[in-house]
N, C-alpha and C positions, 0 to 999 in steps of 0.2 A: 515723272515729275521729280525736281532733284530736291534734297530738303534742306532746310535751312544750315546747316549745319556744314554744309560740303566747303570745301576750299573755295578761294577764290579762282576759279579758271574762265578761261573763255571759251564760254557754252552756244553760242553761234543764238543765242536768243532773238535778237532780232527780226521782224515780222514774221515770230512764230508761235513767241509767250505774250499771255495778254495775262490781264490780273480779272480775277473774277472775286465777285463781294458780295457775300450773304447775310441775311439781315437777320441775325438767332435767334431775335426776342420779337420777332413779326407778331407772333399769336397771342402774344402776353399784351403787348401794346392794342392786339384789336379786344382781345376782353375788354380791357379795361375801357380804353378810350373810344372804341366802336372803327367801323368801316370808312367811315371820310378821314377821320385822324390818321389812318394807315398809308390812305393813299395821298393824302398832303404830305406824311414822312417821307415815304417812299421818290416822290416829288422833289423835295428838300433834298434828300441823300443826292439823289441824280442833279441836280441841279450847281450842288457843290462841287462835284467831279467837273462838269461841264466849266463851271467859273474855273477852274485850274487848271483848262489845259484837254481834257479826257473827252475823248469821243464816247457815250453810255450807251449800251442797247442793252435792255430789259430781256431777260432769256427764262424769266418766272417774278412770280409775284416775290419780292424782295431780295431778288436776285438781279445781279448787274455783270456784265462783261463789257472790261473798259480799255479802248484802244488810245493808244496816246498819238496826238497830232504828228509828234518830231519823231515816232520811230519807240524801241526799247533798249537801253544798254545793250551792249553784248558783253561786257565782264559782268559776271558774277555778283562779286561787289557791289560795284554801281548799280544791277539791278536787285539785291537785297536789299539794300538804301532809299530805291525809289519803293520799293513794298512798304515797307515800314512808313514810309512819306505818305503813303496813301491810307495807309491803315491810321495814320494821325488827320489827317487831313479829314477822313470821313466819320471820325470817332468823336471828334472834338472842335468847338463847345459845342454842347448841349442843342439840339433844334431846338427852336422859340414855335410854338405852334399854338394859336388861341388861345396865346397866353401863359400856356403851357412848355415846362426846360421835360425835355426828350432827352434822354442819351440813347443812341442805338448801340447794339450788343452786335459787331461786324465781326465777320474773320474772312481776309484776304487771304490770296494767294496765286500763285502761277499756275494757267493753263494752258494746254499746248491745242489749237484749233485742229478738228480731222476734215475731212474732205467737205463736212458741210458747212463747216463755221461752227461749229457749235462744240465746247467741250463736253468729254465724255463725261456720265453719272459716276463714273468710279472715280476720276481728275475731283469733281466737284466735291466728293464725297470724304477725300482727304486734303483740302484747302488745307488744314489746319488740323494738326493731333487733335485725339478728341481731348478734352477737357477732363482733368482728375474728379471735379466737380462741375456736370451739368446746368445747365439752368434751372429749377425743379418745375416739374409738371404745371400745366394752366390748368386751374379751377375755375367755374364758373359760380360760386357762391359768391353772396355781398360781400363777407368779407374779408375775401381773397383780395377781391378787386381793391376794396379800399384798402387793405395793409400795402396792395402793389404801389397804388397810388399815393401814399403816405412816404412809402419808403422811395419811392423815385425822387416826390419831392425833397426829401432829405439828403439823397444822394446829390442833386442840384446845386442845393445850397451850401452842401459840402464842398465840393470842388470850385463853388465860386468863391468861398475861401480857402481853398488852396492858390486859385489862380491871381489871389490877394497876396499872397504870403500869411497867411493868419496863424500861418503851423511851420513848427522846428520841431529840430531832433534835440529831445535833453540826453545825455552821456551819462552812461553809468558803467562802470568797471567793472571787470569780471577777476576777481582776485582768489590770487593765492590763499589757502589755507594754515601755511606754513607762516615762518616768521617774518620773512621779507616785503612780505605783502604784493609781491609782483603782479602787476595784471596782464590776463592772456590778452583778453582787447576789451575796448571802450564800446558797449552795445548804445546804438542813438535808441532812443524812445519817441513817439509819436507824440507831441503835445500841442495843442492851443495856447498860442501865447499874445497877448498884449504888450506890449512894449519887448522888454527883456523879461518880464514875469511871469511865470509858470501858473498858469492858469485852470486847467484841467486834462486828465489823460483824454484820448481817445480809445475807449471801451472797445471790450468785446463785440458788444450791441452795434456801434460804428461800422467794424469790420464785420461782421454776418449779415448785415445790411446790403453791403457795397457786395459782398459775395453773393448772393440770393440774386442779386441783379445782374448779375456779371459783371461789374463793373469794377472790383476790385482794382484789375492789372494797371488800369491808369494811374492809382495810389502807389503801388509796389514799383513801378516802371518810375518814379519821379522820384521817391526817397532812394530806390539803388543809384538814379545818377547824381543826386545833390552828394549821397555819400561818396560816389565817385570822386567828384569835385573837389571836398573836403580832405580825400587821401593824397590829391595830386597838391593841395596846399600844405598839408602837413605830415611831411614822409617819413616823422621818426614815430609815428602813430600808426596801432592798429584798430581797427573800426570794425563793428558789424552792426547789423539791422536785420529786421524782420519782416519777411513775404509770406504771405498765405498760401497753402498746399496749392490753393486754384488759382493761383498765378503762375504756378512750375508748369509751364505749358511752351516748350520749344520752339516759339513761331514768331511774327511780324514785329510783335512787341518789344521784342527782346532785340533784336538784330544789332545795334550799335550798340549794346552793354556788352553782346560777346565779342565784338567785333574788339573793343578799345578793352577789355581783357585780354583778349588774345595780345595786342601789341603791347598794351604795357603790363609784363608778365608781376613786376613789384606790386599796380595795383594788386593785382587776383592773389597775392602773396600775402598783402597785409588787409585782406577783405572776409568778413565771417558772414555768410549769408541763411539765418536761422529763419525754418520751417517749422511754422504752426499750423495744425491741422484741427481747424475749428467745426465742419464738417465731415460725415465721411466719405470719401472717393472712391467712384466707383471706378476709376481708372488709373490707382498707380503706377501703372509700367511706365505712362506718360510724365508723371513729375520724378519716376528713377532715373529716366533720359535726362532730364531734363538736370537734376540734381547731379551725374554722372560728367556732363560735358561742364560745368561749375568746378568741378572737381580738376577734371583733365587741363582746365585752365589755370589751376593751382588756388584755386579756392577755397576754405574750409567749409564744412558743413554743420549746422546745429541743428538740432533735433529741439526746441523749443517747448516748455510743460509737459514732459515728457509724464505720462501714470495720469493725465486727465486730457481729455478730450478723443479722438478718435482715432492716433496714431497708434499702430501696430507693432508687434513686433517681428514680423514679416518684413513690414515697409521697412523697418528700421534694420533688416538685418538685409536688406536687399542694398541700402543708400551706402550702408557701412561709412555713416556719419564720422567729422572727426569730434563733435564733441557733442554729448549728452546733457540737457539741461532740466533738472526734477521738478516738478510744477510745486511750489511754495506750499502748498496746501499740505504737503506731505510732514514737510518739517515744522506746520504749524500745530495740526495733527500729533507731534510726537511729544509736543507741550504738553498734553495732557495725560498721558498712560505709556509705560513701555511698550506694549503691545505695539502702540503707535508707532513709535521708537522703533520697534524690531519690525514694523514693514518699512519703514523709510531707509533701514541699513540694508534689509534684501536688495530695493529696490536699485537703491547703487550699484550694492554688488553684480547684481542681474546687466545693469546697463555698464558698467566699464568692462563685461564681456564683450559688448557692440562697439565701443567706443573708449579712445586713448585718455578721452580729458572727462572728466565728469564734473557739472558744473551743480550747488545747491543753491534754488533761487529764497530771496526771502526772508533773508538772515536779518532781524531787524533790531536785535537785544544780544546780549551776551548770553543768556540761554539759547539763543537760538544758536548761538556762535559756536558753544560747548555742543548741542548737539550735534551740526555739523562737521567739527572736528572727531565727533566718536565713530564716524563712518570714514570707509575707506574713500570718498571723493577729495580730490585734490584743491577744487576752487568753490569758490562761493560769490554769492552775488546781493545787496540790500543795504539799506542804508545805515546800519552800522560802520561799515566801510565810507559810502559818501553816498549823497542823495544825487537824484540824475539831475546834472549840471545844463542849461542853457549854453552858456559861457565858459565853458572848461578851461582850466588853466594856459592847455595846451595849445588853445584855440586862436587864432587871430581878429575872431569873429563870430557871433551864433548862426547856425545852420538853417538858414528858413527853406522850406522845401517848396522848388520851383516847380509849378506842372509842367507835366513833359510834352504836351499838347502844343501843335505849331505857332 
């Protein structure tokens, strides 16, 4: 199986690679919803392939192997294009099912048929890296089921404002410490907005939600291409954003962000793509890959609240980020006692061993400003400097984030 990743060549694919689709959160959706709701999903999923073209045969219970009527590319290219196309295709929107918005948790990819038609369990078993963060385990307690239920439907209703435009990116500077004020780049932030007005962030709680379901990568995949967008309209700007650990996953999602990285090498130049790790991974080697070819693209790398949450100094010393960013807490923390103070100047010094830039978040007083200049970090980031902008000076226009769903 070749992986995503490979050049474009021509691989002789044609009637020999089929795409095969597995449905991850199968077990989760029958706790919750029981046995007819699986098999009317199931139903649904096949039934949208079919409206598009796809010849479906069921090769296991939430499992599909899908032929297409006209044949398969035989470049490369063209066939990471149609994957991705499929992977959007069966992901999004939501199934409507008595009543009920579904998202399925799918992961596509290329199989190669052996003498019986059928591909192999080891083919099937690497569709798709595994995941740095899993789905977590099915419980069968009451209120397992109803947090699942709870938080699905929130996930819903989320994405049916995003497929609003209901959310933009506010801009906030990542500045100089020194006199000049230089900023390294402009970080967008996740917000709710009414008109042009800044209405509320999008929490932590938002994003652990979207992750527990798997469903992150559709939010991550749609604000890196609006920032895309954004960079190819205004090219004396640098830009970055932030994707969750369990979106660094190498595969279907991704195909056309690496794809227009690779050709237009300015974007990936003036692009900072910051990783927060709000759970822990049981699989980093898969978001080092995955951080690593970001890299090779000419991408920068952040390291995002770095001294809280789960992020290691293993993982950190494997990604060999270009910049490090100190989660606020520390320099708010140092408000109050030296003590405080002398963990928050280790903690720099520890991290601009990993990393060239080190960034302090949270600087929101001129106390805050004095203690961040008593450390050796070079930039800081909070609204003493300037509060995150809708509108940026810079801007032609605010950034509302498009979903990336067909």
């Amino acid at each position: 199986m070749s992986k995503l990743g490979d050049s474009c060549i021509d691989t002789g694919l044609a009637g020999f690679t089929h795409i095969f689709v597995v449905l991850r959160n199968l077990e989760h959706v029958r706790t919750v919803y029981g046995d007819d709701f699986v098999h009317a999903l199931v139903n649904e999923i096949s039934f949208r392939g079919h409206s598009r073209g796809a010849i479906i045969s069921m090769v296991g219970e939430g499992a599909f192997l899908m032929h297409m009527h006209v044949g398969f590319p035989t470049s490369y290219c063209l066939a990471l294009q149609e994957l991705e196309r499929w992977q959007l295709i069966l992901s999004a929107p939501p199934f409507e099912i008595e009543g009920i918005a579904i998202f399925p948790v799918l992961s596509v990819g290329f199989v190669t048929l052996d003498l019986f038609g059928t591909p192999s369990l080891a083919e099937i078993n690497q569709i798709s890296p595994p995941a740095p963060m899993p789905l977590p385990e099915v419980q069968c307690s009451i209120d397992w089921r109803l947090s699942y239920e709870s938080d699905m439907e929130f996930a819903a209703s989320f994405y049916r404002g995003l497929g609003r435009q209901d959310f933009a990116l506010a801009f906030q500077p990542v500045v100089s410490l020194g006199e000049g004020r230089q900023a390294l780049y402009e970080e967008g932030l996740l917000r709710s907005v009414e008109t042009f007005t800044q209405r509320a962030t999008t929490g932590e709680e938002t994003i652990s939600t979207l992750e527990k379901l798997g469903l992150i990568r559709r939010l991550d995949r749609s604000v890196v291409l609006s920032l895309l967008a954004m960079l190819r309209q205004e090219p004396q700007v640098k830009l970055g954003c932030n994707i969750s650990s369990s979106s660094a996953v190498d595969d279907s999602w991704w195909i056309s962000i690496m794809e227009l990285l690779a050709l237009q090498p300015d974007l990936a130049s003036r692009l900072t793509v910051e990783i927060t790790e709000y759970l822990p991974m049981l699989h980093p080697e898969t978001a080092v890959d995955f951080v690593q070819r970001l890299q090779v693209l000419g991408c920068r790398i952040a390291i995002d609240d770095f001294g809280s949450g789960f992020t290691t100094l293993d993982f950190v010393r494997r990604v060999q980020p270009d910049i490090i960013k100190i989660h606020a807490g520390y320099l708010h923390r140092a408000r109050e006692n030296e003590r405080s103070a002398e963990v928050l100047n280790n903690l720099v010094s520890i991290s601009s061993t990993f990393a060239p830039d080190v960034v302090i978040e949270g600087v929101e007083n001129e106390e805050d400003l004095a203690l961040a200049r008593g450390t050796s970090a070079a930039w800081a980031q909070g609204n003493i400097f300037k509060a995150p902008q809708l509108w940026p000076s810079w801007s032609r226009h605010p950034l509302f984030i498009r979903s990336s769903s067909l």
